[in-house]
DRENKE-564276 format. One record per residue (C-alpha): x, y, z; residue number from 0. Coordinates in steps of 0.05 Angstrom, whole numbers, plus 5000, padded with zeros to 4 digits. Each point is the difference from the previous one (the first is absolute). Example, Ala and Ser with C-alpha at 12.3 -4.5 7.8 and 13.67 -1.06 7.14 Angstrom:
! residues 2
<r><east>5246</east><north>4910</north><up>5156</up><num>0</num></r>
<r><east>5027</east><north>5069</north><up>4987</up><num>1</num></r>
This chain:
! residues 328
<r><east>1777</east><north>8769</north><up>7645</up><num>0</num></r>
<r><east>4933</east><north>5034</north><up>4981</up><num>1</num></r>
<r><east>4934</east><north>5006</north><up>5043</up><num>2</num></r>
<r><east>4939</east><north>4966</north><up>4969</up><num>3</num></r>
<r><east>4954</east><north>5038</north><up>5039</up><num>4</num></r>
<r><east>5041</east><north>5054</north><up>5030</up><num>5</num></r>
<r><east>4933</east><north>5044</north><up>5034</up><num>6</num></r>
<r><east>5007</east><north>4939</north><up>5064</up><num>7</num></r>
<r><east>5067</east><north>5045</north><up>5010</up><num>8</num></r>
<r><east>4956</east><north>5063</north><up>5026</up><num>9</num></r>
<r><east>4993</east><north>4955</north><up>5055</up><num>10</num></r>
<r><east>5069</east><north>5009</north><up>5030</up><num>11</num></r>
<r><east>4985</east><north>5066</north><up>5033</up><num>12</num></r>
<r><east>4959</east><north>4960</north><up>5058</up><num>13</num></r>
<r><east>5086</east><north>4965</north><up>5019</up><num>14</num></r>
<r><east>5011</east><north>5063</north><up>5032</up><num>15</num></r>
<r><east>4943</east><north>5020</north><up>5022</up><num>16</num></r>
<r><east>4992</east><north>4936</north><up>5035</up><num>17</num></r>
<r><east>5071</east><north>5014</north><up>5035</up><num>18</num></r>
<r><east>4974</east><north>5055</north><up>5029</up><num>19</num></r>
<r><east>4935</east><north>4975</north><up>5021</up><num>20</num></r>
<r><east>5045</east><north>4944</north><up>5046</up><num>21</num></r>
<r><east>5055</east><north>5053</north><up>5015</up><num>22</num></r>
<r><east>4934</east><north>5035</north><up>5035</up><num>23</num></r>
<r><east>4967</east><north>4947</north><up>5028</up><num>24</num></r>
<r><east>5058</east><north>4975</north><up>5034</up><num>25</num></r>
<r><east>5021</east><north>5066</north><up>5028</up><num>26</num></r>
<r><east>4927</east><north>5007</north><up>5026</up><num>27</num></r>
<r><east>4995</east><north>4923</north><up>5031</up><num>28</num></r>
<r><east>5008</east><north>4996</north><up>5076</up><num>29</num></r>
<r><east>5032</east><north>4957</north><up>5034</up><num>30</num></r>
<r><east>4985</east><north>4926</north><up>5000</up><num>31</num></r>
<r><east>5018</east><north>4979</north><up>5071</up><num>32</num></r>
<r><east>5004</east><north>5027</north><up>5058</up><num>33</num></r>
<r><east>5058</east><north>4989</north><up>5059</up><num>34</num></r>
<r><east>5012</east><north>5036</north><up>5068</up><num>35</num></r>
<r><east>5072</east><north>5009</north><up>4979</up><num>36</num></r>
<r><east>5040</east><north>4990</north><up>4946</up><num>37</num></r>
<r><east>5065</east><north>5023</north><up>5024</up><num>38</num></r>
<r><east>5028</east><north>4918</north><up>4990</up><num>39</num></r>
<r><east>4979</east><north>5003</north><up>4930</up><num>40</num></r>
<r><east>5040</east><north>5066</north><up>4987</up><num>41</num></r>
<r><east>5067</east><north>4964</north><up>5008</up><num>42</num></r>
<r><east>4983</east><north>4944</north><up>4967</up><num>43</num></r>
<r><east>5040</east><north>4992</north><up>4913</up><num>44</num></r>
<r><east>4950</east><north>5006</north><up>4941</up><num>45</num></r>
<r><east>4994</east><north>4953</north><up>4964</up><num>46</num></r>
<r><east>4996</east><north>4991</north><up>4932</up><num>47</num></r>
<r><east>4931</east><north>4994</north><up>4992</up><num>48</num></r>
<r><east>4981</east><north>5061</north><up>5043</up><num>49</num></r>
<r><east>5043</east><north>5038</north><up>4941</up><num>50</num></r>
<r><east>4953</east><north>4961</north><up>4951</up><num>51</num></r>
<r><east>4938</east><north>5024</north><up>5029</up><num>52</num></r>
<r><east>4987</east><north>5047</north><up>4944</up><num>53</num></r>
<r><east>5012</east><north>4951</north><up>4946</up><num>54</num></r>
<r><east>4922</east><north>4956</north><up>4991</up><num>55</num></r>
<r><east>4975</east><north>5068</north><up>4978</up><num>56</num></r>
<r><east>5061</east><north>5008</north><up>4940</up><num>57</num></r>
<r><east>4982</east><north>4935</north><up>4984</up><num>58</num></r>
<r><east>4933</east><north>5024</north><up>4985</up><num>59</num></r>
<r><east>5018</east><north>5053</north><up>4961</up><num>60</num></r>
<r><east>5048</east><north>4960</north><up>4958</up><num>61</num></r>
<r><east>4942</east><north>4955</north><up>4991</up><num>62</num></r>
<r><east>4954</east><north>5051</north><up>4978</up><num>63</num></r>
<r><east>5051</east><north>5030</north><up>4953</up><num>64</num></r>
<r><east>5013</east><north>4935</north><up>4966</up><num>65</num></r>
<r><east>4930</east><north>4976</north><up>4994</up><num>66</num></r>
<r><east>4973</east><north>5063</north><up>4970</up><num>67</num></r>
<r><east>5058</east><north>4991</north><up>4946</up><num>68</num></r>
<r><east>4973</east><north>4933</north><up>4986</up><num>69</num></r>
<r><east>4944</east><north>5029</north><up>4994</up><num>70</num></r>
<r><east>5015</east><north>5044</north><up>4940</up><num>71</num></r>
<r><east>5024</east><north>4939</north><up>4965</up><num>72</num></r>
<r><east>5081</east><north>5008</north><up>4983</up><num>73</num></r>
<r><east>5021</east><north>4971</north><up>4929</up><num>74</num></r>
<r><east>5066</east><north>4984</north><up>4962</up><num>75</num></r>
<r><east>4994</east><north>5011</north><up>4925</up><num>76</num></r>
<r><east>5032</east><north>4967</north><up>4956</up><num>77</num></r>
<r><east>5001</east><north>5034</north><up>4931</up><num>78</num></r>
<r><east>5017</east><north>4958</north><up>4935</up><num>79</num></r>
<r><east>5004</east><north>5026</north><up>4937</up><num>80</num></r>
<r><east>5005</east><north>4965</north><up>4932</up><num>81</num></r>
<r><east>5026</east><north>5033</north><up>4938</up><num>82</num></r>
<r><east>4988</east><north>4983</north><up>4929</up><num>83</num></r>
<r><east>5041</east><north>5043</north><up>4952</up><num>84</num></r>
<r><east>4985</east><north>4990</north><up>4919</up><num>85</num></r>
<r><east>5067</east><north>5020</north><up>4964</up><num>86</num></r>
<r><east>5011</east><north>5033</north><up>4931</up><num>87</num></r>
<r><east>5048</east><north>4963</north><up>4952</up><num>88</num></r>
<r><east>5043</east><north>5052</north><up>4962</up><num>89</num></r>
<r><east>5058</east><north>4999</north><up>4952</up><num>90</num></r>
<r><east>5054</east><north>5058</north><up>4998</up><num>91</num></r>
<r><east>5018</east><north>5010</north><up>4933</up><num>92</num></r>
<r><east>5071</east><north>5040</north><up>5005</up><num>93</num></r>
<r><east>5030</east><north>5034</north><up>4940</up><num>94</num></r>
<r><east>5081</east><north>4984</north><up>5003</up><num>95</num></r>
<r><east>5013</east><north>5032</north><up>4925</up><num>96</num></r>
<r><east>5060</east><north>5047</north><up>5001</up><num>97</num></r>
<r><east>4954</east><north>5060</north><up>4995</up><num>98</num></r>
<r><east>4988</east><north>4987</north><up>5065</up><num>99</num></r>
<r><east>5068</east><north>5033</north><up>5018</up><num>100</num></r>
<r><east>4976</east><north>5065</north><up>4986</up><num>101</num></r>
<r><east>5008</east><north>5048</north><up>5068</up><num>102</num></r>
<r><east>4941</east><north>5038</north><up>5008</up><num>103</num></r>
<r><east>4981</east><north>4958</north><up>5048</up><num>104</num></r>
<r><east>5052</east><north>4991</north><up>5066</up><num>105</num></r>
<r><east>5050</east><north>4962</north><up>4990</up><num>106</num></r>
<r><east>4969</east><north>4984</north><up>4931</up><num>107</num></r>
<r><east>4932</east><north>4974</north><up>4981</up><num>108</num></r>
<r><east>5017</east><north>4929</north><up>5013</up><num>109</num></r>
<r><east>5024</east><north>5006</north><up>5063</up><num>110</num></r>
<r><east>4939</east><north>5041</north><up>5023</up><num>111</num></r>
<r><east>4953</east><north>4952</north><up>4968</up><num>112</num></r>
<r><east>5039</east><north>4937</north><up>5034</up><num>113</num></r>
<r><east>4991</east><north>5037</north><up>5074</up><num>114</num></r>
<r><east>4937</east><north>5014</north><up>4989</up><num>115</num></r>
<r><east>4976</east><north>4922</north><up>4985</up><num>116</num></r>
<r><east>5033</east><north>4981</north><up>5056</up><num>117</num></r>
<r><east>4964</east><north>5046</north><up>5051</up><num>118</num></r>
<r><east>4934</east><north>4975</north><up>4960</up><num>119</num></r>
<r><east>5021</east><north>4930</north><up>5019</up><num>120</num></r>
<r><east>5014</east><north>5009</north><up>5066</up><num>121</num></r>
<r><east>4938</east><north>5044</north><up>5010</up><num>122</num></r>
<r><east>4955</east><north>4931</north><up>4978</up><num>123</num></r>
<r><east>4965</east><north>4957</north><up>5043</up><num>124</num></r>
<r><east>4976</east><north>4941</north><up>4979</up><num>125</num></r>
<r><east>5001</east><north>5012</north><up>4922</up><num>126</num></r>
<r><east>5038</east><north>4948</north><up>4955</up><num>127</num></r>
<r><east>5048</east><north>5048</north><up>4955</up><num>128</num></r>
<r><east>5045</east><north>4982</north><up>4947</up><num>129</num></r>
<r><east>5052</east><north>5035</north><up>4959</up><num>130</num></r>
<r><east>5017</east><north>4998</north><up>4917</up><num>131</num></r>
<r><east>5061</east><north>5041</north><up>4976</up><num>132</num></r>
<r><east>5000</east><north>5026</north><up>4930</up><num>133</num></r>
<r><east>5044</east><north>5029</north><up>4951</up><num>134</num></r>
<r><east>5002</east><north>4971</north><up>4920</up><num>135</num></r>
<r><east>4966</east><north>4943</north><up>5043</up><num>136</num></r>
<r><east>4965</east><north>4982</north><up>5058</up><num>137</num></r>
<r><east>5019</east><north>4947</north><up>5055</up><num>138</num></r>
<r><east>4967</east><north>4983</north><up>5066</up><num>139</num></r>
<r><east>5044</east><north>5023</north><up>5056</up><num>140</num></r>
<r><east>4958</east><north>4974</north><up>5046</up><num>141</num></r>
<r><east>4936</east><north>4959</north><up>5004</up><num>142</num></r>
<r><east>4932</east><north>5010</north><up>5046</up><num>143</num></r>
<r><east>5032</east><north>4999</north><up>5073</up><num>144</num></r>
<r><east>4974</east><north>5013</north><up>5061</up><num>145</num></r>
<r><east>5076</east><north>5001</north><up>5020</up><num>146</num></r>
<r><east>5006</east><north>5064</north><up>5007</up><num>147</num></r>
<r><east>5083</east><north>4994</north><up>5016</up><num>148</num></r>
<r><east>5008</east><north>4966</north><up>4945</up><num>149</num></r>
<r><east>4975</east><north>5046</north><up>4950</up><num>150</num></r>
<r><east>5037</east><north>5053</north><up>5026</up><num>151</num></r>
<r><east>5062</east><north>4961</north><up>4995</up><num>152</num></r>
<r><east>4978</east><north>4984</north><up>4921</up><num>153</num></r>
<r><east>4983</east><north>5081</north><up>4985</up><num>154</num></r>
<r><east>5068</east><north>5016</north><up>5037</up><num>155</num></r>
<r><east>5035</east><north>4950</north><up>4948</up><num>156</num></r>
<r><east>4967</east><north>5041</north><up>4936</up><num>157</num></r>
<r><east>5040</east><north>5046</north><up>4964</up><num>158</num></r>
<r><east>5016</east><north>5043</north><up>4934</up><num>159</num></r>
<r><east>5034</east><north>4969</north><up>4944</up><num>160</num></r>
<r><east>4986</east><north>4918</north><up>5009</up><num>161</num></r>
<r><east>4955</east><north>4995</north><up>4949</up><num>162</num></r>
<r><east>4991</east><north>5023</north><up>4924</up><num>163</num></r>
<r><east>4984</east><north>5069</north><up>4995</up><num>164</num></r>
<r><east>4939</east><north>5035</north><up>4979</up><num>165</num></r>
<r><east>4929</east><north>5009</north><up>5024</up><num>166</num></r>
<r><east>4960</east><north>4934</north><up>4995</up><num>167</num></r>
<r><east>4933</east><north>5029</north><up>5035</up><num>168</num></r>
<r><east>4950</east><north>4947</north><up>4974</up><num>169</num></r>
<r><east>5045</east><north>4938</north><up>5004</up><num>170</num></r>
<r><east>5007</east><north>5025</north><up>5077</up><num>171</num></r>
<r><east>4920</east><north>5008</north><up>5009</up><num>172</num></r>
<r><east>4988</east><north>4928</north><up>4972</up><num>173</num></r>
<r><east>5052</east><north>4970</north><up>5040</up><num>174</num></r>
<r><east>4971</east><north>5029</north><up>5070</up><num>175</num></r>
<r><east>4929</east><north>4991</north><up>4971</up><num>176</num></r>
<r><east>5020</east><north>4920</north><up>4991</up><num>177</num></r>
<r><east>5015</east><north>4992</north><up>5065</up><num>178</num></r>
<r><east>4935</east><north>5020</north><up>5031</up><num>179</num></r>
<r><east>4964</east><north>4958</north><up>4951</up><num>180</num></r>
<r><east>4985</east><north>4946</north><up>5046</up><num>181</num></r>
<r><east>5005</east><north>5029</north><up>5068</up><num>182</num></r>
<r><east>4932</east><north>5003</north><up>5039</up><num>183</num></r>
<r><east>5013</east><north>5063</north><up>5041</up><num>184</num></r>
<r><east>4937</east><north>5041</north><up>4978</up><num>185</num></r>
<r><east>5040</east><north>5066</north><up>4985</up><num>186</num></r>
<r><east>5046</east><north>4993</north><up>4953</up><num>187</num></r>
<r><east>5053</east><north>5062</north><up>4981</up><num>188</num></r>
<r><east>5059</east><north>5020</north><up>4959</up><num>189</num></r>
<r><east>5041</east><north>5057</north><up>5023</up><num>190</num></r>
<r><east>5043</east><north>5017</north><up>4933</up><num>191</num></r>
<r><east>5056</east><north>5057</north><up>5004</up><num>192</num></r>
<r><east>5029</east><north>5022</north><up>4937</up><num>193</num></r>
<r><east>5035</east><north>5067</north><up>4978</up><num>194</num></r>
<r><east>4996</east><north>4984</north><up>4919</up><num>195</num></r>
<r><east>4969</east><north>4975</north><up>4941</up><num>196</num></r>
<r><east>4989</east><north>4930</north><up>4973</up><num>197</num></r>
<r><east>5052</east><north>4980</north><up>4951</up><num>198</num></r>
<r><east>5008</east><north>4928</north><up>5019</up><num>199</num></r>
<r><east>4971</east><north>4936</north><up>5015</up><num>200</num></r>
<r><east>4949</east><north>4953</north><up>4946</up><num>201</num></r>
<r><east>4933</east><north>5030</north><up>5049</up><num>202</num></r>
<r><east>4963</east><north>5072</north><up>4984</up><num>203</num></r>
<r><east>4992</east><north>5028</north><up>5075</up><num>204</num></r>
<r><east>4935</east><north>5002</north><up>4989</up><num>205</num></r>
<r><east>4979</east><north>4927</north><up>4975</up><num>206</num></r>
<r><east>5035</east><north>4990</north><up>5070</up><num>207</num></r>
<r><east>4955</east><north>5050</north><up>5030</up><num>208</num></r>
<r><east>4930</east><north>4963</north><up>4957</up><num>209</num></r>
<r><east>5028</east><north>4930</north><up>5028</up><num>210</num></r>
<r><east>5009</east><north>5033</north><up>5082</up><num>211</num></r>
<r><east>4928</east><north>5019</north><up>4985</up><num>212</num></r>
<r><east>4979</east><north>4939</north><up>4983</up><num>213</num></r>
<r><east>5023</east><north>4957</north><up>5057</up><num>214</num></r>
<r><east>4984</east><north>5064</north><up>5048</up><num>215</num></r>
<r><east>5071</east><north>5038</north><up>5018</up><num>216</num></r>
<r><east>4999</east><north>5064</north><up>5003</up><num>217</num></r>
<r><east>5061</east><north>5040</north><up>4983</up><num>218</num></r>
<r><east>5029</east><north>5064</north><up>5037</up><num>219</num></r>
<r><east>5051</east><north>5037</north><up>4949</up><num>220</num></r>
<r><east>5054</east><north>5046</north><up>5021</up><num>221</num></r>
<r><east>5042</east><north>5045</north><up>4956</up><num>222</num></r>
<r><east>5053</east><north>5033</north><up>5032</up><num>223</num></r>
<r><east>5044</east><north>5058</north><up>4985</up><num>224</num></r>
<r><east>4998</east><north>5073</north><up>4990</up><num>225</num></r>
<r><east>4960</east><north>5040</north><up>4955</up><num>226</num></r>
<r><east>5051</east><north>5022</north><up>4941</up><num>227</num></r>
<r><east>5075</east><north>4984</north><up>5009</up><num>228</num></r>
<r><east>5035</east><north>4958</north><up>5047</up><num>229</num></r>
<r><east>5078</east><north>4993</north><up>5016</up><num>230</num></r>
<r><east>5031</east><north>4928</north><up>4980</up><num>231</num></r>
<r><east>5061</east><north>4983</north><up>5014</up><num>232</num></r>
<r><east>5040</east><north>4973</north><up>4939</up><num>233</num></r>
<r><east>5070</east><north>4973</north><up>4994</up><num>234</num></r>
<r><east>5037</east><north>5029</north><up>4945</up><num>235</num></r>
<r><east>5061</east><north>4966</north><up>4974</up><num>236</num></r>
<r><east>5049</east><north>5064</north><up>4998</up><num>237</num></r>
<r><east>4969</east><north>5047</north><up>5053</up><num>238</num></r>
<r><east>4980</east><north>4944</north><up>5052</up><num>239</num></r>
<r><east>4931</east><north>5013</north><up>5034</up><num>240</num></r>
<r><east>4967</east><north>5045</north><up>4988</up><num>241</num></r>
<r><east>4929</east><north>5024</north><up>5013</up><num>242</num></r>
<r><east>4950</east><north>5023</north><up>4943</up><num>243</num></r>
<r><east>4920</east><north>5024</north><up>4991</up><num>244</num></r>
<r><east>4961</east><north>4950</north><up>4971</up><num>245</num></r>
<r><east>4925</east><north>5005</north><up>4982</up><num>246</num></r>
<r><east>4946</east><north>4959</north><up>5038</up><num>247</num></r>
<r><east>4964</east><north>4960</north><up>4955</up><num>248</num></r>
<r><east>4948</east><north>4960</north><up>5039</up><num>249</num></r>
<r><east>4943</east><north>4964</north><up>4960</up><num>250</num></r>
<r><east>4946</east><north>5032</north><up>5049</up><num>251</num></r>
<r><east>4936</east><north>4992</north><up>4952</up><num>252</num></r>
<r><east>5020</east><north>4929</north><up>4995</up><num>253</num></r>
<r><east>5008</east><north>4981</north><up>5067</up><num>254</num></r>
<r><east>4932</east><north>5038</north><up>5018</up><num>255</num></r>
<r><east>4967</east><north>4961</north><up>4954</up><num>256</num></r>
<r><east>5034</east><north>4931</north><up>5035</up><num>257</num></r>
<r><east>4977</east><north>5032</north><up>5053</up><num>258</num></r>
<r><east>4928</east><north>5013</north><up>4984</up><num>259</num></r>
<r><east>4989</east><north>4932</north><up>4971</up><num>260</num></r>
<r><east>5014</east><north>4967</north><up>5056</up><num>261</num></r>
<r><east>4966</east><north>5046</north><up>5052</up><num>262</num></r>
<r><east>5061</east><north>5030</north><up>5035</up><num>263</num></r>
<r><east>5027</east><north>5068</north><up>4990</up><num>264</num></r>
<r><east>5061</east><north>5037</north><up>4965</up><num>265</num></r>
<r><east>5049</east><north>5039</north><up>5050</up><num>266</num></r>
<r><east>5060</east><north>5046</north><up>4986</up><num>267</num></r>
<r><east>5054</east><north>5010</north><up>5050</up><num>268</num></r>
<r><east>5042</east><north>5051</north><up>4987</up><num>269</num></r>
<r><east>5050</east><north>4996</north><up>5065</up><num>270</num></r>
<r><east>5009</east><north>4942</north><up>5050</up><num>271</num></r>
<r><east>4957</east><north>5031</north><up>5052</up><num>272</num></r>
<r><east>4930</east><north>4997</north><up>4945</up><num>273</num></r>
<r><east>5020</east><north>4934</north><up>4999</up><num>274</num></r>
<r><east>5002</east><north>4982</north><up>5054</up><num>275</num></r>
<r><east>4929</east><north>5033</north><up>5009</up><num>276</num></r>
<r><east>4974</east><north>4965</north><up>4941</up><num>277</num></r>
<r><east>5012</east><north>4921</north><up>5023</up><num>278</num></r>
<r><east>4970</east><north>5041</north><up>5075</up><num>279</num></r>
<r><east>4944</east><north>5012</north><up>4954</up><num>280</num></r>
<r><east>4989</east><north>4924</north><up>4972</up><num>281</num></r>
<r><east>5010</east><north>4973</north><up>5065</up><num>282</num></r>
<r><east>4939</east><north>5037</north><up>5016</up><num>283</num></r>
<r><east>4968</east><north>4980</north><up>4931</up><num>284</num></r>
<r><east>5014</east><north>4930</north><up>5023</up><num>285</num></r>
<r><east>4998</east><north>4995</north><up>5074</up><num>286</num></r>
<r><east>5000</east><north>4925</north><up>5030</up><num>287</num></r>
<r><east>4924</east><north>4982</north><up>5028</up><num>288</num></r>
<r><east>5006</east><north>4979</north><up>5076</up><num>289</num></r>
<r><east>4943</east><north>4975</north><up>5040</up><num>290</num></r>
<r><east>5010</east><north>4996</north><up>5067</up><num>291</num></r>
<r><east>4959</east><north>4955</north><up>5042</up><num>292</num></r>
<r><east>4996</east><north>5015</north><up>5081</up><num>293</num></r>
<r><east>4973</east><north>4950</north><up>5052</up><num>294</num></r>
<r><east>4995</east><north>5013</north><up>5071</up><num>295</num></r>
<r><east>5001</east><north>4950</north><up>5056</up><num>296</num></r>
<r><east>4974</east><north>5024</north><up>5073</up><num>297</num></r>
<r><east>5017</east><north>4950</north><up>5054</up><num>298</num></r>
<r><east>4966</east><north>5023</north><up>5061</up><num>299</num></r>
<r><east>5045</east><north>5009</north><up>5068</up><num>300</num></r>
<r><east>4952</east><north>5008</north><up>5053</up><num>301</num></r>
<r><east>5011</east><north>4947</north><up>5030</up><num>302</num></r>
<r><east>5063</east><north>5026</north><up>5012</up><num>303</num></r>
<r><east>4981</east><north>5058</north><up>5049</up><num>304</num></r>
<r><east>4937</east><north>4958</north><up>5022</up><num>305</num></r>
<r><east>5034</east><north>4947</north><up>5039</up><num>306</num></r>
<r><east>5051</east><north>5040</north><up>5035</up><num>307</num></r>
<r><east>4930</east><north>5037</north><up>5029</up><num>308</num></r>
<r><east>4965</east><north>4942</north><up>5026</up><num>309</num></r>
<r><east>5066</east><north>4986</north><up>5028</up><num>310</num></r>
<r><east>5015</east><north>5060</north><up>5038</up><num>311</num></r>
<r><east>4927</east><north>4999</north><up>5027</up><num>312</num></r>
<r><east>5011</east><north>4927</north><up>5023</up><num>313</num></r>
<r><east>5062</east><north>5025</north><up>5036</up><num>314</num></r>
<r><east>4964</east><north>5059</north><up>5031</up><num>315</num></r>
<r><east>4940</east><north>4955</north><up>5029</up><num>316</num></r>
<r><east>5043</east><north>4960</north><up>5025</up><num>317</num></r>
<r><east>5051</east><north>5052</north><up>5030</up><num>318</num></r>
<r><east>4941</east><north>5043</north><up>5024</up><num>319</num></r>
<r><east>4971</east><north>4941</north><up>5040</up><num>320</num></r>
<r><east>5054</east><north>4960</north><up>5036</up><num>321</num></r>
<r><east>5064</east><north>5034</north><up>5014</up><num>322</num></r>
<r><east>4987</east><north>5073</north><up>4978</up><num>323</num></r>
<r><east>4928</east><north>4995</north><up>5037</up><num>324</num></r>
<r><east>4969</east><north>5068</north><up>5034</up><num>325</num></r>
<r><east>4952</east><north>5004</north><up>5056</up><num>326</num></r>
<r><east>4945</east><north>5049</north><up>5001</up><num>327</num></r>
């Protein structure tokens, strides 16, 4: 409860002042009749409303108290607020090729780039997001969802190895691209993760990247892995597993120019914890718009303290001149 007009409040340093003024005056009143003995009325029980003598001028004071609250105007507010949020649409294109096994990333690039979607989907708010897998081909995991369970449960389900090998970069692109064609969020984005070249698929990457600009998506690229060698873990048929330096061969000039076509940007992640700063970093690029709308309601409650005054000066009239009566 607030005060509209909380200056009346000043007023409250008259209650006790007031109490003191009638603590005073009483103590100064004489007597109001006079009898040539009262040594009857010593004996005789007191009543209750001899012990109640004092009370008409509480009930003044109570009265004051309560009116000058009234008169500061007590309100309940009730605040409602409306909010309108305008989500992104985005695609995660996920590389599952077998180069992805490579370890310089913990436990191996895949793995770290599988974690790392997952805390981007769970760090959404009201963004559709959908996920395409890609090796030799490309396949939607997952459609637009707002489901945000649900998707996790499809990226949990991806792994190495189910589909044709090789590095299918454009077919991937044009597959995520199609399925933003005809969605009316006004933000439109394709977050593609790849540690190779393009050696597959019947689409150039960046005809992919000229139609995303054309229908206005705009494409993030990540390469990932470290700069020079990186160990891979290979199964040998005489010596079992073992684990052996393999160069990095990312396509970076490529997917720059995917990148710059469509108005996104190219990033490199060397370990899991740049990544992890890099979809940070296009979260930011491509934060959610919320407007908030706040109303406030004031229902006034004077009425409340108001009453109760003219109630307890009704009482104290009455008291002060019938039963609890004094003579001069």
């Amino acid at each position: 409860m607030t005060f509209a007009q909380p200056y009346w409040l000043a007023l409250l340093v008259l209650v006790p002042l007031l109490g003191i003024w009638e603590w005073r005056r009483a103590r100064r009143q004489p007597g109001g009749l006079r009898f040539s003995s009262i040594a009857a009325a010593k004996g005789a029980p007191r009543t209750i409303w001899v012990r109640l003598r004092g009370l008409p001028p509480l009930l003044r004071m109570a009265a004051l108290t309560l009116g000058i609250l009234a008169l500061a105007r007590p309100q309940e507010r009730n605040v409602v607020e409306e909010r309108f949020a305008e989500g992104v649409d985005i695609m995660l294109v996920l590389d599952t090729s077998t180069s992805m096994r490579a370890q310089d990333f913990q436990p191996n690039r895949f793995e770290a780039a599988r974690d790392v979607a997952a805390e981007f989907i769970q760090s959404r708010l009201s963004d559709r997001v959908g996920l395409v897998v890609f090796a030799g081909k490309a396949y939607t995991q997952a459609p637009l969802t707002l489901d945000y369970d649900f998707l996790q449960a499809m990226l949990s389900e991806v792994s190495m190895g189910v589909i044709e090998d090789g590095t299918a970069i454009g077919t991937a692109l044009a597959t995520a691209v199609s399925r933003l064609k005809d969605t009316e969020a006004e933000s439109k984005v394709v977050i593609l993760l790849t540690d190779g070249q393009n050696n597959r698929g019947e689409i150039d990457p960046l005809t992919a990247a000229d139609v995303a600009q054309a229908i206005g998506v705009r494409v993030y690229t990540i390469g990932v892995g470290t700069i020079g060698e990186a160990p891979y873990v290979v199964d040998h048929p005489f010596m079992g597993r073992q684990v052996q330096m393999v160069p990095v061969e990312i396509d970076e000039e490529m997917l720059k120019e995917v990148a710059s076509r469509t108005g996104g940007r190219y990033f490199r992640a060397t370990d899991k914890e740049a990544l992890r700063d890099i979809y940070a970093e296009i979260s930011e690029l491509e934060k959610t718009r919320i407007e908030e709308l706040s109303y406030t309601e004031y229902a006034e409650r004077y009425t409340f303290f108001l009453l109760p005054a003219f109630g307890l000066l009704l009482a104290e009239i009455l008291l002060s001149t019938t039963r609890l009566r004094t003579f001069p």
